[in-house]
Structures are given as C-alpha cells and as structure tokens.
C-alpha positions as CSV (number, residue, x, y, z in Angstrom):
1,X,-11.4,11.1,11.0
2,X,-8.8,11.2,8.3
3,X,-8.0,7.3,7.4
4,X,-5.6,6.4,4.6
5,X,-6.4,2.7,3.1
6,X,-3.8,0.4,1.9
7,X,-5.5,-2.0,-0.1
8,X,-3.8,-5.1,-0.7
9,X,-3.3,-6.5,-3.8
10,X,-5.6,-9.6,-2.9
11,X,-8.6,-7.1,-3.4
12,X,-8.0,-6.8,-7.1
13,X,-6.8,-10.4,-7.6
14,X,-6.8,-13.1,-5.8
15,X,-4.4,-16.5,-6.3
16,X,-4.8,-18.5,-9.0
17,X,-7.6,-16.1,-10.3
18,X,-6.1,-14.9,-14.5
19,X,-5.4,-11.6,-14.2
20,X,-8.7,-10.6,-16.5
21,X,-9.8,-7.2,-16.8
22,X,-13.2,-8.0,-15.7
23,X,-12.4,-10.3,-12.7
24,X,-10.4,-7.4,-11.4
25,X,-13.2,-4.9,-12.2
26,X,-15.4,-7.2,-10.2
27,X,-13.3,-7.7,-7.3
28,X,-12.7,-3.2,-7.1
29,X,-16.7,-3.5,-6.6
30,X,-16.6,-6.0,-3.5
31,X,-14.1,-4.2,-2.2
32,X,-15.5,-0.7,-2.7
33,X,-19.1,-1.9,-1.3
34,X,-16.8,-2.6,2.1
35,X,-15.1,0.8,2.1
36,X,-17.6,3.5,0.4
37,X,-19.2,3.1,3.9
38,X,-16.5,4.9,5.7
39,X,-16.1,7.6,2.8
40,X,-19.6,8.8,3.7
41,X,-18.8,9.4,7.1
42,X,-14.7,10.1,7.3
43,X,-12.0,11.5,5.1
44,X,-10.5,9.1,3.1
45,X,-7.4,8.3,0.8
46,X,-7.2,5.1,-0.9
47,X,-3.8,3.6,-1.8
48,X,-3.7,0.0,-3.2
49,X,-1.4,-2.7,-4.9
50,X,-0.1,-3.6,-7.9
51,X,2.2,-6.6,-8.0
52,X,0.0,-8.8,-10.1
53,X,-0.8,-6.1,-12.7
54,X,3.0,-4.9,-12.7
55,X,4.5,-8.0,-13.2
56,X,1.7,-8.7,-16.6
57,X,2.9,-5.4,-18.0
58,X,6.2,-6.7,-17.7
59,X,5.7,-10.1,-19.0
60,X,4.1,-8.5,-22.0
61,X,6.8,-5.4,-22.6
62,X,9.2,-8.1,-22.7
63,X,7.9,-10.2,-25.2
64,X,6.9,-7.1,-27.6
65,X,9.4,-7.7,-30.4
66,X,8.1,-3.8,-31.2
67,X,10.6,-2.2,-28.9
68,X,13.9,-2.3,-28.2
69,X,14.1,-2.7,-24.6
70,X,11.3,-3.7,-22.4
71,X,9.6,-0.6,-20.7
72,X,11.1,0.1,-17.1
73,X,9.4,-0.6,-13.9
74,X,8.4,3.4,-13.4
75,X,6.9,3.4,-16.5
76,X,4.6,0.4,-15.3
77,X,4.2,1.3,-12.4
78,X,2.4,4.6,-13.9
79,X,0.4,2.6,-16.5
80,X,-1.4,0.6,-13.5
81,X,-1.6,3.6,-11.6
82,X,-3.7,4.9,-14.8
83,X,-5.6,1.3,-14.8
84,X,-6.2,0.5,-11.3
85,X,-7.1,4.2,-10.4
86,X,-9.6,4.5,-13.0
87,X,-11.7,1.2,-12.1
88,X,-11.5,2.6,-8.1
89,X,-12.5,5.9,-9.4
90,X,-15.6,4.6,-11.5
91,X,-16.6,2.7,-8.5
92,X,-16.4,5.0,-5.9
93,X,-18.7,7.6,-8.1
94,X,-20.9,4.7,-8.3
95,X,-20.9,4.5,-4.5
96,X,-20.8,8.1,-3.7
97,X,-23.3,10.1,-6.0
98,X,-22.4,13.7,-5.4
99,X,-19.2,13.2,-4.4
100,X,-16.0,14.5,-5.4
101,X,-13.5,11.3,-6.4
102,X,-9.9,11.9,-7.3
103,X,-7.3,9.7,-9.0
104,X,-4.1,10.8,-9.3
105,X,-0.7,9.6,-11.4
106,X,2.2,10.2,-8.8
107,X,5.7,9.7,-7.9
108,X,7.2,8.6,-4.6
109,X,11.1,9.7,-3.6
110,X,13.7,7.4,-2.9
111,X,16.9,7.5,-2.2
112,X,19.6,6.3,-5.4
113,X,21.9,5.3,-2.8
114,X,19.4,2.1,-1.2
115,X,21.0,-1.0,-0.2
116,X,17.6,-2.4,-1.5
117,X,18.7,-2.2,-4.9
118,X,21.2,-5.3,-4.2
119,X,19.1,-7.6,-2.6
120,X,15.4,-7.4,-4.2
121,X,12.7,-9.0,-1.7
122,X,9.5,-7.3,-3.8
123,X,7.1,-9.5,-5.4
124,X,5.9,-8.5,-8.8
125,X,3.6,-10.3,-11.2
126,X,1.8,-13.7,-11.1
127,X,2.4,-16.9,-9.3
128,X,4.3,-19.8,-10.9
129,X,5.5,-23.1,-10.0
130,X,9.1,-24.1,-9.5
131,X,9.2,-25.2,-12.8
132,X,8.4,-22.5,-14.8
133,X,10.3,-19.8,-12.6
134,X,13.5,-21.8,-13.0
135,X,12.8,-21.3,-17.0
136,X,11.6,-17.7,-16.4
137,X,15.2,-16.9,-14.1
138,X,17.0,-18.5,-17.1
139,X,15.7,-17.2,-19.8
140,X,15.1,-13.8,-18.4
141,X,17.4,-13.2,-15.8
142,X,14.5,-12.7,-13.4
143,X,15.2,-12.7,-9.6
144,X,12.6,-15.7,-8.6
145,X,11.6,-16.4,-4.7
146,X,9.4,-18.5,-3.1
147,X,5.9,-16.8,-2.0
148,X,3.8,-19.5,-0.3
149,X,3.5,-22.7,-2.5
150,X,4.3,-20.4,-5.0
151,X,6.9,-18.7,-7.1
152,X,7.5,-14.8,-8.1
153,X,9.7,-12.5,-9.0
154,X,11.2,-10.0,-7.1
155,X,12.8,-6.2,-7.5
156,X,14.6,-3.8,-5.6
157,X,12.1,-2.5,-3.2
158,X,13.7,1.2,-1.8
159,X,12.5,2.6,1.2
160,X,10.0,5.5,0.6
161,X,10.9,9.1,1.7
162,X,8.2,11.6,0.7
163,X,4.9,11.4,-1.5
164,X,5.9,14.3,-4.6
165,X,2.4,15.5,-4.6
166,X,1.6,15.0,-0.7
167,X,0.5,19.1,-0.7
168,X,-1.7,18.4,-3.7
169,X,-3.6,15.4,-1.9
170,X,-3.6,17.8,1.1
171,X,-5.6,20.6,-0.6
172,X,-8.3,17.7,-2.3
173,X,-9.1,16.3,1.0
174,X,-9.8,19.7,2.6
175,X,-12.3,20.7,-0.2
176,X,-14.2,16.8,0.7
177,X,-12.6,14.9,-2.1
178,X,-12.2,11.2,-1.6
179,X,-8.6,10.7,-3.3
180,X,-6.9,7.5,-4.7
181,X,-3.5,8.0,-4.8
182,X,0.3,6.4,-4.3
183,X,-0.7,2.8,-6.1
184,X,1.6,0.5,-6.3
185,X,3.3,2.6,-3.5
186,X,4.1,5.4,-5.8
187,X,6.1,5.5,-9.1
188,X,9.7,5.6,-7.6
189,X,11.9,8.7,-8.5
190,X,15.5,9.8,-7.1
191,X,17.0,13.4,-7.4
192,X,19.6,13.7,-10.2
193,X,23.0,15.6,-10.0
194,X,21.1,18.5,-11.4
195,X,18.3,18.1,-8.2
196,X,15.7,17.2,-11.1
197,X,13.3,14.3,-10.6
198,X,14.0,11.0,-12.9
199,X,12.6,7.6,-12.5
200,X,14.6,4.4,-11.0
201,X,13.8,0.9,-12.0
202,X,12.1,-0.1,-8.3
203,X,8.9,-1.1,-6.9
204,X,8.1,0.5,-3.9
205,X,6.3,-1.2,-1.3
206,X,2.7,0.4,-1.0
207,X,2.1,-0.4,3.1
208,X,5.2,1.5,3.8
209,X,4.6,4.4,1.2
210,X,1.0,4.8,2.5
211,X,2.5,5.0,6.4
212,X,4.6,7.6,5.0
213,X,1.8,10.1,2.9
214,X,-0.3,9.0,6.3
215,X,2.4,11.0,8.6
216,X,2.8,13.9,6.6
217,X,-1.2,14.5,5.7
218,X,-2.0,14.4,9.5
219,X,-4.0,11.1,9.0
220,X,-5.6,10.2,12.1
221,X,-5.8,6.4,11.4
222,X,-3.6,4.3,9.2
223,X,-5.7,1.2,7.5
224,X,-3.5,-1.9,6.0
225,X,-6.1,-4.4,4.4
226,X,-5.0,-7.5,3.4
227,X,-6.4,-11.3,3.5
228,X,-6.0,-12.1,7.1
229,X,-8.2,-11.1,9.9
230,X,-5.4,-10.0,11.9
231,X,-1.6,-10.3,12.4
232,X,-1.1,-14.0,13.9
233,X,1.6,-14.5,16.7
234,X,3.5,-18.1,16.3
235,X,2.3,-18.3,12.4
236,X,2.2,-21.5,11.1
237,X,2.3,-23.6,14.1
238,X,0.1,-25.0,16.8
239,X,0.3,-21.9,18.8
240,X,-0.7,-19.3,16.0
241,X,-3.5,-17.1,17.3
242,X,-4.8,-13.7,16.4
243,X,-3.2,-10.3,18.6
244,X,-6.0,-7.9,18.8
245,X,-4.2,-5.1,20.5
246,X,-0.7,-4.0,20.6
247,X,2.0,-1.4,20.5
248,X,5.1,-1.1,18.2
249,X,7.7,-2.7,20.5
250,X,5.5,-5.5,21.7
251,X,4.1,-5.8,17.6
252,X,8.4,-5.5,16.4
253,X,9.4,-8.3,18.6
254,X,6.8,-10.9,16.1
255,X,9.8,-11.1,13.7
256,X,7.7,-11.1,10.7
257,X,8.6,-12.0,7.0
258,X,10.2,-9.1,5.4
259,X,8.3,-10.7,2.1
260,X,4.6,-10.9,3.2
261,X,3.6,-9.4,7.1
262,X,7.1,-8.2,7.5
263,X,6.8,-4.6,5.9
264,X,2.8,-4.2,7.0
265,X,4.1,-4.5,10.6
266,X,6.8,-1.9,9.8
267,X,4.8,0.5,8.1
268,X,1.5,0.6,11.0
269,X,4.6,0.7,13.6
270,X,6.3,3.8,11.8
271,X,2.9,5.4,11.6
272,X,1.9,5.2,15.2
273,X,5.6,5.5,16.7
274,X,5.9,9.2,14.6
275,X,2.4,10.2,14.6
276,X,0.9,8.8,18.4
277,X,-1.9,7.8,16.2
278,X,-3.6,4.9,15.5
279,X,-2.7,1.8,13.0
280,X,-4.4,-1.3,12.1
281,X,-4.0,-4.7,10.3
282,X,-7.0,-6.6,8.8
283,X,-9.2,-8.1,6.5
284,X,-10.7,-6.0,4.1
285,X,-14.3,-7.1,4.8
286,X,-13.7,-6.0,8.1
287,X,-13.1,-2.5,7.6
288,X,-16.3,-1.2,9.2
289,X,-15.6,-3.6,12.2
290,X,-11.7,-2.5,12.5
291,X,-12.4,1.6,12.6
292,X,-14.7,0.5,15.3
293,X,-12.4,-1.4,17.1
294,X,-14.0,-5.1,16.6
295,X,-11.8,-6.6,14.4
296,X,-8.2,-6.4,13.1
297,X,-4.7,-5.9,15.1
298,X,-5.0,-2.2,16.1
299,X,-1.3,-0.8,17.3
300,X,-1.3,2.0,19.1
301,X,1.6,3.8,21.1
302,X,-0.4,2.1,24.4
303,X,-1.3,-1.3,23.0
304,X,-5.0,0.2,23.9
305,X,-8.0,1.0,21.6
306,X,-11.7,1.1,22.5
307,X,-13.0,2.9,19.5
308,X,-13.2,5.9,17.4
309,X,-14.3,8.0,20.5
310,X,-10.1,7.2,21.9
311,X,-8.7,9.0,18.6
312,X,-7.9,13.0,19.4
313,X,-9.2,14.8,16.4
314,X,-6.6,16.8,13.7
315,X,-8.0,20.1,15.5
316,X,-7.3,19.6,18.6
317,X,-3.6,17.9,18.0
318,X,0.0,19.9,19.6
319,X,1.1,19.6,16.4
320,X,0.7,20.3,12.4
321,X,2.4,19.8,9.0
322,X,3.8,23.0,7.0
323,X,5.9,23.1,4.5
324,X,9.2,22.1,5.8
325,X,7.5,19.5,8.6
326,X,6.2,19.7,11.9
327,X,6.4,22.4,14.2
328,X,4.9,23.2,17.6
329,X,1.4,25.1,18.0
C-alpha cells in the first residue's frame, strides 16, 4: 500500500517535557522504531508537526535584539522543516539500511483571501499557565487560548489547497524512496498579482495538509497519529468510549474541537469522502495494529474495515492523478 503518516507533534515532544534538542532526538527514535516496520513492507510518506518547535523559534526571533523585525512564520516554518526532517531522516537510515530516505523543504498553497486569517485557532509553541500568557498577550500582542490546563498561542491557520512539490514526492516514491515531507503542514505560500509564489505569515494545519498531498499522490491509506488510542465519542464525560469503525457522516456528527480532534476528524473525512479510501485515527504505538485493523478509529466510506486485504490496490483503481487532476481510465 501507499500510507501517508501524520505524526503528531506529541511524538517529538511531549507536555511539560523542555523542548531540548536531545529529548526530541530521543522521542524521533521511539517513534521511528513504531513506523520503520511498515516502510519495509509499504510505501510510505511521513508528514509530522511542528507547533512546539515553531512557537521556540519565535520566542527566540523575538527577543533577538540583532534584527529588526522578528522572522515571519514561513520562514520558521522552513527552519523546522530543515530540523525536524533531518533528525527523521537520520533515523529512518538507521532503520532502513539500503534504503532510499528523502527530506524535503516545501511549500503548501493557500488562498490570501482565508477568513482564517481573522480568527486564529492554531496552536504554536510551548504551554504556559494563565499567568504568564496574560503577560506574553500583553507584552507581545500574542493571540493566547486555552489548550487543556494549559495556555498557547494561536495563528491564522488557512485551509490547504495543493502540496507545491506534490509531482516531485510523486516521482521519489515510484523509484522506492521513503519521503518526509509537508512538516508543519507545509510552509504556507499564496499567488501574488504577478501569479508568483510568496510566503504568508500562517501555520497550516499538518492533518489537513497531509489529507490533501494524500488525495492527489493516490495514497491508499491516510494515517493521523496522535496520543489517543482512538477518537472518543461523549469526551470528557461518563459516557466517553472509544469508536472503532465509522464513516464520514456518522464520524462529522461527533462535533469535535476545531483546536485539538476537530481538524483530524476533518482531514481523515476529506480523505476518504474524495478518495473512497481508507482513514485512520490513533496512537502512534499502534501503528502496526491500526494498518491491520486492530486498533485506532478507521473511517471508511462504509463504516467497514477488516484489514489490509479490504483496500483495492492503486493498479487496479477507475481512477488516476495527471497533471490537471483526475480523470477516468
């Protein structure tokens, strides 16, 4: 199969822990030890997170009394692209001798036009406590909303539109290439008057950017790990228990948060409502479990899944991706 991984942000680091170079290093190799598994035996792309390592670049680009303004969020966005890409990439060598591994800097399109931009729901950076994010909204102007216990900042968050560099990733995967791509959900660009490519201060939500590349490279199973074992129906109160099985309307009816489960839900419905293919929600340590269909909340148009053996291989499929998008074969 084709999967595309969304790694959640959790893998690299979890709450509380500092953001450390080498506690994040350590957490890529538990989490690659899960997933190198399924790169031996299926083609894989790897997208992951990067609220926690964003909002540090931030912090620190802000206080550098070395530049003039602090560096915009595309420009961050890139850096941990560079940063978080070359610790997965390292690992997955390690895990894969022989193997071809690709990590690649690239850009995500979004419209300029986004009501998004006006109401920012994307968390960035590290936790804080009520105290210190009404100090940090003060003295910094920061957008500050409540993520658990917790408090975070938040940005505009524009819905993604296309991958930039979705051909390239394309062509890597057909030679056998495992390829880490989109982190962070992309670096967000819009088209300029002139139709030329420019970035937009944004973070772009990674679960709905990897639904998106997922679509348009054929993928036959879209993979959002997070901390949970699966999506919970009734969260939070007596009646919370896991769904195993389900299919986008019955999974769109949950009303979810649109900070936290809200946009994983979205994404895995998009994916399997376009595509016919097959979605999942779970925990990371789980992965092997969730392909196989013992673990996880697996969406499919059908609310039915009893294994890889129930997925229609990419050869067989009435349709395929060219240039333009899909037409009938």
């Amino acid at each position: 199969m084709r999967i595309v991984i969304a790694l959640g942000g959790n893998a690299l680091l979890r709450r509380g822990e500092k953001p450390d170079a080498a506690t994040q290093i350590a957490n890529v190799e538990m989490a690659i030890t899960q997933l190198a598994p399924l790169a031996e035996e299926h083609e894989v792309v790897i997208t992951h997170g990067n609220g926690p390592q964003v909002g540090v670049l931030a912090l620190q680009s802000a206080n550098d009394t070395n530049l003039s303004q602090p560096y915009a969020f595309d420009t961050l966005g890139a850096q941990t692209q560079g940063m978080i890409g070359y610790w997965l990439l390292q690992s997955l060598q390690n895990h894969l001798p022989g193997r071809q591994v690709a990590a690649l800097v690239n850009q995500t399109l979004v419209l300029a036009g986004d009501p998004v931009f006006q109401n920012p729901t994307k968390f960035v950076g590290q936790v804080y406590n009520q105290e210190e994010a009404k100090l940090l909204a003060k003295e910094r102007g920061w957008v500050m909303k409540p993520d658990g216990e917790y408090f975070r900042r938040v940005v505009g968050s524009p819905r993604p539109q296309r991958v930039v560099e979705t051909r390239l990733i394309r062509r890597m995967l057909e030679v056998g290439a495992v390829v880490v791509c989109a982190g962070g959900g992309g670096i967000p660009v819009v088209r300029n008057t002139k139709g030329k490519l420019q970035g937009v201060e944004a973070v772009v939500d990674k679960d709905l950017t990897a639904a998106v590349l997922a679509e348009h490279i054929e993928a036959d199973f879209l993979m959002i790990l997070t901390d949970v074992p699966a999506v919970m129906e009734n969260y939070g109160t007596s009646e919370q228990k896991e769904i195993h099985r389900t299919s986008p309307p019955a999974l769109r009816g949950g009303g979810f948060p649109a900070g936290s489960m809200g946009p994983k839900v979205e994404a895995a419905c998009r994916f399997v409502e376009l595509t016919g293919d097959v979605a999942s929600i779970g925990r990371l340590s789980d992965a092997r479990k969730i392909v196989a269909g013992e673990a996880g909340t697996i969406i499919t148009p059908g609310g039915n899944y009893g294994g890889p053996d129930d997925i229609t291989p990419r050869s067989y499929k009435t349709m395929r991706m060219t240039g333009g998008g899909y037409i009938a074969v």
